[in-house]
LODOTOR-931404 format. One record per residue (C-alpha): residue in one letter; x, y, z. Coordinates in steps of 0.2 Angstrom, whole numbers, plus 5000, padded with zeros to 4 digits. Layout:
<nodes>
AXYZ
...
</nodes>
This chain:
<nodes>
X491850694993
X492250755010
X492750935018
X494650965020
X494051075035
X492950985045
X493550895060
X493850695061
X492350685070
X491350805063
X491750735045
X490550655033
X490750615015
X489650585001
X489750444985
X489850554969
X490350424957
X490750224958
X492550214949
X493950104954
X495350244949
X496250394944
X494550504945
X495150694945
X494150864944
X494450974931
X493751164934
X492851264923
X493651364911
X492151464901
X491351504919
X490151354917
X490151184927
X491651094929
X492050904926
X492550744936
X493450634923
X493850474930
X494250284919
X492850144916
X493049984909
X494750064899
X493650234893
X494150404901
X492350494904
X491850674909
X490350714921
X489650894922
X489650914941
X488851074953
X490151144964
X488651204972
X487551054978
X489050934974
X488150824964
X488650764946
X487450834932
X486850724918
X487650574911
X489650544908
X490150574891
X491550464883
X493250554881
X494450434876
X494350244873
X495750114877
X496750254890
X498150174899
X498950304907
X498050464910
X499450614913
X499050794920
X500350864913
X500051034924
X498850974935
X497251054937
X497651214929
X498251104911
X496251034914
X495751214916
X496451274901
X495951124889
X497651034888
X497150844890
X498550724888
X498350544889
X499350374885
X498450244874
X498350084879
X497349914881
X497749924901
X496750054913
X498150054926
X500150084925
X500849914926
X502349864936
X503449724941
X504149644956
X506049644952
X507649614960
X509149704966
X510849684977
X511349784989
X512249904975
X510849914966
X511249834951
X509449744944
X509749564945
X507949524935
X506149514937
X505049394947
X503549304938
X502849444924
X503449574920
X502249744914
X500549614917
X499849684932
X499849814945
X500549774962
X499949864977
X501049784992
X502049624994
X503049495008
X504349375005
X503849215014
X505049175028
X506449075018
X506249195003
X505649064990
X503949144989
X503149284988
X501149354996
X500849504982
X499349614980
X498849614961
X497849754953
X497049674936
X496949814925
X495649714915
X494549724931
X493249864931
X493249844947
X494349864963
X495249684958
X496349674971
X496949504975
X497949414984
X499249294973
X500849184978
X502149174967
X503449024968
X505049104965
X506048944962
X504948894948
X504249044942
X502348984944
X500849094951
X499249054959
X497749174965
X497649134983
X495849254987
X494349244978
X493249354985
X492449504975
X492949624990
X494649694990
X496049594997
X497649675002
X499249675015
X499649475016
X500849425030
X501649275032
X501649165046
X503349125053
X503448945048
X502648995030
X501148895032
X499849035035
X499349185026
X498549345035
X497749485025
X496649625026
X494849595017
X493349715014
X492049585020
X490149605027
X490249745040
X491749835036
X493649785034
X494449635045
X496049535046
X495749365040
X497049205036
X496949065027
X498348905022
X499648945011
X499348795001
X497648864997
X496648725008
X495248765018
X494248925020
X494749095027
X494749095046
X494549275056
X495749345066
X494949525068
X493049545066
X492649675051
X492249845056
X491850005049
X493650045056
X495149975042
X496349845049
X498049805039
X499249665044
X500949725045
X501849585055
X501849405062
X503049365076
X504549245073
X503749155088
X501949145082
X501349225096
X500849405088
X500049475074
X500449665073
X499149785062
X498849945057
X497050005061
X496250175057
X495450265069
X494350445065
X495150525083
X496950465082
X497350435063
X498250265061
X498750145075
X499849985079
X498749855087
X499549685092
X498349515092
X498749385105
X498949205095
X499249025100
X500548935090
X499248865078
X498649045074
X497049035084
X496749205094
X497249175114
X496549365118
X495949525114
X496849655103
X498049775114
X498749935108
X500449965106
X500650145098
X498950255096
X499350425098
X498450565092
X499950565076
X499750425063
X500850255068
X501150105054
X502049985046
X502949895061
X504149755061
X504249635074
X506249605078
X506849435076
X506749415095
X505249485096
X506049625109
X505649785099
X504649835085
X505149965070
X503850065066
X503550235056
X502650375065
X502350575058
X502450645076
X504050745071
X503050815058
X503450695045
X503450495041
X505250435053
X505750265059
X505750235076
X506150075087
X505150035105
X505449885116
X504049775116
X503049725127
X503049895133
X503849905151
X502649955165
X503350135166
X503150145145
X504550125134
X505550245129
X505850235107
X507350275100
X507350365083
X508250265069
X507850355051
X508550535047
X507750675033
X506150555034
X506150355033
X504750235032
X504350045028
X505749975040
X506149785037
X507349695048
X508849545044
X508449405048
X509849385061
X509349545066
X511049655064
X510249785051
X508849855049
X508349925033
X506950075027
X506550185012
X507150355014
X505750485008
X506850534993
X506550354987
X508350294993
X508550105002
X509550135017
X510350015029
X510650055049
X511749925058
X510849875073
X511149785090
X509749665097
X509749625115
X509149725134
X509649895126
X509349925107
X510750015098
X510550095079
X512050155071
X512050285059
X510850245039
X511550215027
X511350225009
X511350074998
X510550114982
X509250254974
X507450174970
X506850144950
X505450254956
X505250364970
X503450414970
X502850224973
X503650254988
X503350384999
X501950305007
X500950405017
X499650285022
X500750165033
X499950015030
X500749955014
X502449885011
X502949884992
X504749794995
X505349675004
X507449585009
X507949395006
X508449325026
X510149375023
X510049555018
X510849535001
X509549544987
X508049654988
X506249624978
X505349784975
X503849864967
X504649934950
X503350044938
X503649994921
X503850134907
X502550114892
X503150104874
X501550184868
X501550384863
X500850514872
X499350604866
X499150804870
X497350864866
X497251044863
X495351104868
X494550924874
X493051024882
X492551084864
X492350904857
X491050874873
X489951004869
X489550914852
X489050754860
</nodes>
């Protein structure tokens, strides 16, 4: 728990529970104490909880067993008025698949498994034949995110971490020999890599600290990493990491965008000139593109997305860039490369399976990805269960008898 009013640096939060997901708070609705429900090991519980001192009250009680998707059909006020609804299933997580579309938007199939795991973000290697995807086991009761390559020519899978801390936001190196990832290790979360072959052990390229670092970006010329980082004073930030050609750090981590708004997701260009980034400055999530390295006076970004934009991704040639739309629309902008950057106006290329997957508010993720010629697309696609929904009329009575 933490307080929506108190300052960044004032802030300070509190373990209530140890859950991996989907914990909510359901208010009172007979003037007692209300109740955090949150999934374990596939069971939805409820813990009695003190508004007052913030503390849980008792021991959790069992409210449904094998839950797979758990729906507040009104939110907290369907919780308040003793309207539970559920979906039953073997999984604790929505599933999802990594599938493929053209540029029309017409689905073209599914890569690996389909409906077997939760995916959290993904990159294409650099000559598309694989993909770096975060999984989520829903079998795992805990975190269980992972790091798997997938061979898309053969269809074959293999973990590629191992370690009982999450693992999140791979980045390829651009001769595909690499991996870079972020990694909750001893100390906080850092920015490790390891081979893509799955030789050797993990190497650091950004110590672990208390503040989280994601990989967004590798360099065409292998020179820079770009990351997100978190920061309690200015929200997220885009840091660049100075590397030598094998991927050994040559210097100390520079800023490139830390203002006091929240900046993510960037894109090294093919030329390694500018870098596409999404920023909230204008109040909301928008695309932007700034030279890079930043000229001695600053450089001056140039808006690319419009109505809201983030998760840029460039062509390989560089000639297009493309973003997700906050309506959860793929949109294409021609673009020119070279000592002045041009954008022409986005444009639409297809409407998203699902849209909520996709307004990212964190910055650090991507969930899709472009083959190097811009013509087919692999995204994270939800996949709808067959299994009936349940609507519980009343759940708190049923508690009170346990």
């Amino acid at each position: 728990m933490g307080s929506l009013d108190a300052k960044p640096e004032q802030q300070s939060s509190k373990r209530v529970l140890a859950t991996p997901l989907m914990a909510v708070y359901a208010p009172p609705s007979d003037g007692g104490s209300g109740r955090l429900l949150f999934m374990r090991d596939g069971t939805r519980l409820a813990q009695l909880f003190d508004e007052r001192r913030l503390e849980p009250l008792g021991e959790p009680v069992p409210v449904v067993e094998q839950v797979g998707t758990f729906l507040l059909s009104a939110s907290f006020s369907a919780l308040a008025n003793g309207v539970l609804t559920y979906r039953a299933g073997k999984s604790a997580t929505a599933l999802s698949a990594l599938g493929w579309y053209d540029r029309q938007g017409k689905e073209l199939g599914d890569a690996g498994e389909p409906g077997t795991y939760s995916y959290s973000d993904l990159a294409l290697s650099p000559d598309g034949t694989r993909v770096a995807a975060t999984r989520i086991d829903p079998k795992s009761s805990g975190a269980g995110q992972v790091i798997w390559l997938l061979d898309l020519t053969r269809l074959v899978s293999a973990r590629f971490t191992f370690d009982l801390a999450p693992d999140l936001a791979p980045v390829w190196s651009p001769d595909g020999s690499r991996v870079a990832f972020a990694a909750g290790r001893a100390g906080g979360t850092g920015i490790y890599q390891k081979a893509a072959n799955g030789a050797g052990k993990e190497q650091v390229l950004v110590g672990p600290t208390e503040d989280a670092k994601f990989p967004n970006h590798w360099s065409r010329d292998g020179r820079f990493l770009l990351y997100t980082q978190q920061d309690a004073k200015t929200s997220a930030d885009l840091w660049v990491l100075p590397l030598t050609g094998d991927g050994v750090p040559s210097g100390e981590p520079m800023p490139f965008a830390n203002t006091e708004f929240s900046e993510g997701q960037g894109q090294f260009s093919p030329d390694t000139h500018w870098i596409a980034y999404a920023s909230d400055e204008s109040g909301r999530v928008e695309v932007y593109v700034q030279p890079f390295p930043a000229p001695p006076s600053g450089g001056s970004k140039t808006p690319v997305s419009r109505d809201g934009g983030n998760q840029p991704r460039w062509r390989r040639d560089g000639k297009e860039l493309f973003y997700l739309s906050l309506g959860g629309k793929l949109m294409a902008v021609d673009v020119t490369e070279g000592p002045i950057f041009k954008a022409g106006s986005p444009k639409p290329l297809f409407q998203l399976p699902v849209t909520s997957m996709y307004d990212n508010a964190a910055l650090n993720v991507f969930r899709g990805d472009t083959t190097p010629d811009g013509k087919r697309f692999l995204i994270d696609t939800a996949k709808t269960s067959s299994e009936p929904l349940t609507v519980v009329l009343n759940w708190t009575a049923e508690l009170k008898k346990k």
